[in-house]
ROLUMZA-545668 format. One record per atom (N, C-alpha, C): chain; atom name; x, y, z. Coordinates in nm, 2 decimals, padded with zeros to 4 digits, m for minus. Layout:
<nodes>
chain,atom,u,v,w
A,CA,X,Y,Z
...
</nodes>
This chain:
<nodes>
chain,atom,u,v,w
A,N,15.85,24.65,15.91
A,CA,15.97,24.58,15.87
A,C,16.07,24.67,15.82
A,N,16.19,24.64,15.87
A,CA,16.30,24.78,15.81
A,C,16.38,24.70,15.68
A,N,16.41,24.74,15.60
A,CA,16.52,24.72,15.50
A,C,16.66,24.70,15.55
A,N,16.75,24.66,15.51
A,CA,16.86,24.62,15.51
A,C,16.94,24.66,15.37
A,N,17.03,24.74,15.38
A,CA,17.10,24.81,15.26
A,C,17.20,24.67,15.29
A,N,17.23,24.65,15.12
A,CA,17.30,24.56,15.11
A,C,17.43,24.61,15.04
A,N,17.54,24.59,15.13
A,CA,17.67,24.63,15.05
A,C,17.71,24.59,14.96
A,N,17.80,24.62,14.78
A,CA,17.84,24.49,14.73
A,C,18.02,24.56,14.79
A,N,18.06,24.61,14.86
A,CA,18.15,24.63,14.88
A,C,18.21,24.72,14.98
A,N,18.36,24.68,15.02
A,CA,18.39,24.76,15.21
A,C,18.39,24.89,15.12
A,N,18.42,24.92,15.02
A,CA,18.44,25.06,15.02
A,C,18.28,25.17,15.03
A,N,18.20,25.09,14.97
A,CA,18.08,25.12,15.01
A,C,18.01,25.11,15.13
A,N,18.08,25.02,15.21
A,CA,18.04,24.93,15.37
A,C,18.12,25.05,15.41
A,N,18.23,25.08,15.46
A,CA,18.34,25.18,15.54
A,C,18.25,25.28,15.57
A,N,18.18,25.43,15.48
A,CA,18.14,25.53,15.60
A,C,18.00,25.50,15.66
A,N,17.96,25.39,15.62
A,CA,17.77,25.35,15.70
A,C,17.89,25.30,15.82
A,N,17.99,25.23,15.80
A,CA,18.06,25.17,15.93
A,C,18.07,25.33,16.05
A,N,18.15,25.44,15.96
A,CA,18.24,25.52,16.04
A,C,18.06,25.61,16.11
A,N,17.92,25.60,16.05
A,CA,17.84,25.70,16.10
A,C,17.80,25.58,16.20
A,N,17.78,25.51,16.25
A,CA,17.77,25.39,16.35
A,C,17.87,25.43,16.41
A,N,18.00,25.48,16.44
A,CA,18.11,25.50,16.53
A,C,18.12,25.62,16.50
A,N,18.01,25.73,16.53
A,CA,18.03,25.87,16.61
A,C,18.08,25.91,16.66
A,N,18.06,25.85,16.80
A,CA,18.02,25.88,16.91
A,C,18.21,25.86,16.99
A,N,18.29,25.94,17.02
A,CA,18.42,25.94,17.05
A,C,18.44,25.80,17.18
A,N,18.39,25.79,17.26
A,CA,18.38,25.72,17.34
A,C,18.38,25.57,17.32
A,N,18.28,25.59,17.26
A,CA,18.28,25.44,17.14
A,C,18.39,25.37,17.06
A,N,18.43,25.50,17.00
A,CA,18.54,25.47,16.90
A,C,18.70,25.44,16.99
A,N,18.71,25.49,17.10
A,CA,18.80,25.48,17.19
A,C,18.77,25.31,17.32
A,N,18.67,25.26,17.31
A,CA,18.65,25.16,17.34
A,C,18.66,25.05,17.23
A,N,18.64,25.07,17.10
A,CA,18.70,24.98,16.98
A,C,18.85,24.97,17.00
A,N,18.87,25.12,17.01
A,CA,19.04,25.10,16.97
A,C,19.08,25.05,17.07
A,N,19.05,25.03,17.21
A,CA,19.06,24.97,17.38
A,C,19.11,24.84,17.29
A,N,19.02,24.78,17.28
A,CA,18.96,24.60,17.25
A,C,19.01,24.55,17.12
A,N,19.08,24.65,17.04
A,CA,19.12,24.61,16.94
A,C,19.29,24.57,16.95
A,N,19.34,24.66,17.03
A,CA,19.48,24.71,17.10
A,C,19.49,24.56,17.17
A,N,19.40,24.50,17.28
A,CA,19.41,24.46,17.39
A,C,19.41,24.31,17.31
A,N,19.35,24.26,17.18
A,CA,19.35,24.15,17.10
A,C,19.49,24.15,17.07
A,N,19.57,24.25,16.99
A,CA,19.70,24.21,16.97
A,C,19.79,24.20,17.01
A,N,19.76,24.25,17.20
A,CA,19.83,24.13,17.30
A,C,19.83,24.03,17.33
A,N,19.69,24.00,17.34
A,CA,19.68,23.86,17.37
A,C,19.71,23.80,17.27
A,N,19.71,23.83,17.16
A,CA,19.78,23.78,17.00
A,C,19.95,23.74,17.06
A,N,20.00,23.86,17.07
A,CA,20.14,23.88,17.13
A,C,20.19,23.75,17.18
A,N,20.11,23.79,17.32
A,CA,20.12,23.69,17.42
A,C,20.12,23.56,17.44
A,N,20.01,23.51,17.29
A,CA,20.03,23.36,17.23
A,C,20.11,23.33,17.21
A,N,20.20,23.43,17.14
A,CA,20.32,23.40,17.03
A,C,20.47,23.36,17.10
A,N,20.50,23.44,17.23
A,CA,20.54,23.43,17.29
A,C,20.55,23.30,17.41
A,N,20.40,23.27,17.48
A,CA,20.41,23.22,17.55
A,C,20.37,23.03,17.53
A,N,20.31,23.08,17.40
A,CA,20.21,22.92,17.34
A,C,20.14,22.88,17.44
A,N,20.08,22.99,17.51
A,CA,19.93,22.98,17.55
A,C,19.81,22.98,17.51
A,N,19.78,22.86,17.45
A,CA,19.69,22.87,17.33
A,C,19.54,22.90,17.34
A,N,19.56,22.85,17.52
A,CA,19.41,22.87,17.60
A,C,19.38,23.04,17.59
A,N,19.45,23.13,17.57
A,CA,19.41,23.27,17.56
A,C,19.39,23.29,17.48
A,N,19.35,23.23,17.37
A,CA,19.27,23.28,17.26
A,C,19.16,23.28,17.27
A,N,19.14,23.24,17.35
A,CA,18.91,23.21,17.41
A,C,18.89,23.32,17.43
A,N,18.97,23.43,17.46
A,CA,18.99,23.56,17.55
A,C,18.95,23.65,17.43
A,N,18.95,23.65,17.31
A,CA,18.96,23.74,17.20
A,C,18.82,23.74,17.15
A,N,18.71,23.63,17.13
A,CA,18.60,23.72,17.12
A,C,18.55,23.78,17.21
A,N,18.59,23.77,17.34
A,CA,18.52,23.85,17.47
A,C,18.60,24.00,17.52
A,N,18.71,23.96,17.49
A,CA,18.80,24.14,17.45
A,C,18.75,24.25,17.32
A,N,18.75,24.14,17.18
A,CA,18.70,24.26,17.09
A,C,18.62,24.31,17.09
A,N,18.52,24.19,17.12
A,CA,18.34,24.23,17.08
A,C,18.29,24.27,17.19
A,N,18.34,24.20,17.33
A,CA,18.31,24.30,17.45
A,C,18.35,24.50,17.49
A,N,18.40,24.52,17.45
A,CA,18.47,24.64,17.49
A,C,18.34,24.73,17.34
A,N,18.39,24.68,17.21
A,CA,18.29,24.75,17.09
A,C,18.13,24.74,17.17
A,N,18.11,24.66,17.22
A,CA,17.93,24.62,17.19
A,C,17.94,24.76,17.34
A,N,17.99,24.74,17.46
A,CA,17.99,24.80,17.55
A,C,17.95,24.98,17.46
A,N,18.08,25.02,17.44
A,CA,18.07,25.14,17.30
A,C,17.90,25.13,17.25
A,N,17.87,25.03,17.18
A,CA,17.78,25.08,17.10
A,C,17.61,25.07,17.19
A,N,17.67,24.99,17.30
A,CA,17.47,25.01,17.37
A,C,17.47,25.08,17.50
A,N,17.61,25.14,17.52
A,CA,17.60,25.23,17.63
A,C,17.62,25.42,17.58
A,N,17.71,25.39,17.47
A,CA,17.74,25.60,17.46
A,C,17.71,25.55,17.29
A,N,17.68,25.49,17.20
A,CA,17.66,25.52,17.09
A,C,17.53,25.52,17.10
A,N,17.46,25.39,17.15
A,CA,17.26,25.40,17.16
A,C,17.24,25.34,17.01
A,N,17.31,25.25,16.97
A,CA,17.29,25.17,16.84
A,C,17.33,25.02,16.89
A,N,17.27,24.89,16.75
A,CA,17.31,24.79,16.77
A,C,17.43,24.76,16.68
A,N,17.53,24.69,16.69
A,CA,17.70,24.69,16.68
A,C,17.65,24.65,16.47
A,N,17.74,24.67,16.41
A,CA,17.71,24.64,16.29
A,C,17.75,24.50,16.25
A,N,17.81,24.45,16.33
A,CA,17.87,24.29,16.34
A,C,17.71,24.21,16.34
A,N,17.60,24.24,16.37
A,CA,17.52,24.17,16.38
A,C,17.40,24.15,16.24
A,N,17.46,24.24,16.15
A,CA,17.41,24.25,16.01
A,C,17.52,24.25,15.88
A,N,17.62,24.25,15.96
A,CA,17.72,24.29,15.83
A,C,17.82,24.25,15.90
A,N,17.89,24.12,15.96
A,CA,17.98,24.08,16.04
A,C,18.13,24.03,15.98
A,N,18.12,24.04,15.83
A,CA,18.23,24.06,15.79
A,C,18.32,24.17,15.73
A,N,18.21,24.24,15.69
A,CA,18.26,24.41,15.68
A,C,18.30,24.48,15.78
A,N,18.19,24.41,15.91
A,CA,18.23,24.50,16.01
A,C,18.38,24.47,16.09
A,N,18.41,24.34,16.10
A,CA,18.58,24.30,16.15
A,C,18.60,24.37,16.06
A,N,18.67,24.37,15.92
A,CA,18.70,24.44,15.91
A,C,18.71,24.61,15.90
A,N,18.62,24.67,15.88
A,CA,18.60,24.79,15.96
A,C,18.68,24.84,16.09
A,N,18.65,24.71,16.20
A,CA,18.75,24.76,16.30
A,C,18.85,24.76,16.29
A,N,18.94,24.69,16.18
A,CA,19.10,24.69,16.21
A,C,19.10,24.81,16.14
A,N,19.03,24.86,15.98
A,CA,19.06,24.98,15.93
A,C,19.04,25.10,16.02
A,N,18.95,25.10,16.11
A,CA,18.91,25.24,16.22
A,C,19.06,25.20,16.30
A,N,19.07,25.13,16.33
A,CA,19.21,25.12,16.42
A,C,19.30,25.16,16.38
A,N,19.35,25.13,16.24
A,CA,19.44,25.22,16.18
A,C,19.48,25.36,16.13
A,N,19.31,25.41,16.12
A,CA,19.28,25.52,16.07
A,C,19.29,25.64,16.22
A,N,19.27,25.51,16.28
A,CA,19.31,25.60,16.44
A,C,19.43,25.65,16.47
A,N,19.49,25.52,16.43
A,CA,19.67,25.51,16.46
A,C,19.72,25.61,16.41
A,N,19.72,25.63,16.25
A,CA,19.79,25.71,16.19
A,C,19.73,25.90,16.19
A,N,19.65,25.91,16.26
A,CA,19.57,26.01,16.28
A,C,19.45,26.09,16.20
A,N,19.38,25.97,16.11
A,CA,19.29,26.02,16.04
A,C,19.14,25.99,16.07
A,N,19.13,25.91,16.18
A,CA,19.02,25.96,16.26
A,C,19.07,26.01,16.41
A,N,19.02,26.13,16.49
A,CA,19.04,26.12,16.63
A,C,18.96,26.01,16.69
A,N,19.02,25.99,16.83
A,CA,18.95,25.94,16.94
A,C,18.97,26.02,17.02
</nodes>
C-alpha cells in the first residue's frame, strides 16, 4: 500500500506538481491544452456557443494526460490532488508564459 503525502497547501503542492512535469514534452502538451481552453473560452464569449464548452474537459485533460502516460511515464496528479492540480496548470502556464519555466 503506498502513502499519499497530504498537502495543507499549493505552496507546498506547486514543486511535487513541477517534479511530475519534467519531462519538456509534457509540459509543452499542458501548455498545448491549456492555450487551446482559452479559445474555446474566447470563442464562447464571442459566439454564445455554449455547446463548446463540453469541449474543455476533453482539450485540457486530454492533451496533459496524453503528456503524462506517453513521454512523462506517470499518472496525471489530477487524480489525487485535483484541485491543486488545476490549479497548478494555470500557474505552469504562466510560469511558461512569462519565461520561468522553459518548454
Amino acid at each position: 500500500m503506498t502513502t499519499q503525502k497530504a498537502f495543507t497547501s499549493f505552496k507546498d503542492f506547486y514543486p511535487y506538481y513541477l517534479s511530475e512535469h519534467s519531462n519538456k514534452t509534457c509540459r509543452r502538451l499542458h501548455f498545448i491544452g491549456s492555450s487551446l481552453v482559452l479559445l474555446v473560452i474566447a470563442y464562447v464569449a464571442v459566439s454564445f456557443n455554449f455547446i463548446a464548452l463540453w469541449s474543455l474537459p476533453v482539450i485540457g485533460y486530454g492533451f496533459a494526460w496524453l503528456g503524462h502516460f506517453f513521454f512523462e511515464k506517470n499518472r496525471p496528479a489530477t487524480f489525487k490532488h485535483p484541485f491543486y492540480s488545476l490549479w497548478g496548470d494555470w500557474v505552469m502556464f504562466k510560469d511558461i508564459l512569462i519565461g520561468k519555466i522553459h518548454w
